[in-house]
C-alpha positions in Angstrom: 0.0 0.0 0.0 1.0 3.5 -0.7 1.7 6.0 1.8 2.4 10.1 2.0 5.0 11.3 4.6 5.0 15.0 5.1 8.0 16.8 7.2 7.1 19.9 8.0 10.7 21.8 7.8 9.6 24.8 9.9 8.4 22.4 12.8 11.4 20.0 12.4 14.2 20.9 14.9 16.9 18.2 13.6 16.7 16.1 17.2 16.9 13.3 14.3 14.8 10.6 16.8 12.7 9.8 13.8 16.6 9.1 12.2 17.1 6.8 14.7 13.9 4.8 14.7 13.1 4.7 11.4 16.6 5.1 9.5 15.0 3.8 6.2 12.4 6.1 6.2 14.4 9.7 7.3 17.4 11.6 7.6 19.1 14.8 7.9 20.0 17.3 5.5 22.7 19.8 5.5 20.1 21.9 7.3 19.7 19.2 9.8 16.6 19.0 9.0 14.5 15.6 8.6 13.9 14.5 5.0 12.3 11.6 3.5 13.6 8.6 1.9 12.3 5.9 -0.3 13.0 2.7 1.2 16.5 3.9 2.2 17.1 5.9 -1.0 16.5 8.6 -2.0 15.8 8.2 -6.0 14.9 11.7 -6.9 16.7 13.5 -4.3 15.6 13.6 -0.3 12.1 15.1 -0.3 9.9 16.8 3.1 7.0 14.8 1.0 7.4 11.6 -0.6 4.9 8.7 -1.4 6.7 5.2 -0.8 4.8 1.9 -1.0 5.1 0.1 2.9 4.6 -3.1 4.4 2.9 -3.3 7.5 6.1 -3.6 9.1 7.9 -0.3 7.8 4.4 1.6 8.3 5.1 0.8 11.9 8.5 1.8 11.6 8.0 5.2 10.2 4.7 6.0 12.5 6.8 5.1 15.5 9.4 7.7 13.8 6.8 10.2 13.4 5.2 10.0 17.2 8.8 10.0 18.4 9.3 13.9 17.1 8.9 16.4 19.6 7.5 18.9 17.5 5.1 16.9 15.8 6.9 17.9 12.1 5.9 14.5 11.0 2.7 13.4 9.4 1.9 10.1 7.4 -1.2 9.8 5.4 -2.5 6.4 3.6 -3.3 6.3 -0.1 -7.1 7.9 0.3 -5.5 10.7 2.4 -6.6 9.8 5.5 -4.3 10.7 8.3 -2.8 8.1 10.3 -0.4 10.3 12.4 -1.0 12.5 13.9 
């Protein structure tokens, strides 16, 4: 199933928890800012919005990422735009 993952840059504060959790899902920029990666890659170039096709598995992953920022900059949305997080 396909997912959206928005980072909001102006919330994001670069405490890179959602790094740490879900490492195939985020990292930093130069900005040290949190960006989002396909699968580990980032094909196009790291994005603040990217839709990546999850298992049930890296959906947990990346939600745990997203409740683990402090400034709620993460939000994941499934493919009929619902919002799963937050």
């Amino acid at each position: 199933m396909k997912y959206r993952i928005v980072v909001d840059p102006d919330l994001c504060i670069g405490a890179a928890s959602c790094v740490t959790i879900a490492p195939d899902a985020f990292t930093l920029n130069t900005e040290n800012k949190a960006e989002v990666l396909d699968h580990g890659t980032a094909p196009e170039g790291p994005s603040y919005v990217r839709e990546v096709e999850l298992t049930p598995e890296e959906l947990e992953a990346v939600i745990m990422g997203a409740q683990s920022c402090p400034t709620l900059a993460i939000e994941v949305f499934d493919e009929a735009g619902t919002r799963l997080y937050p």
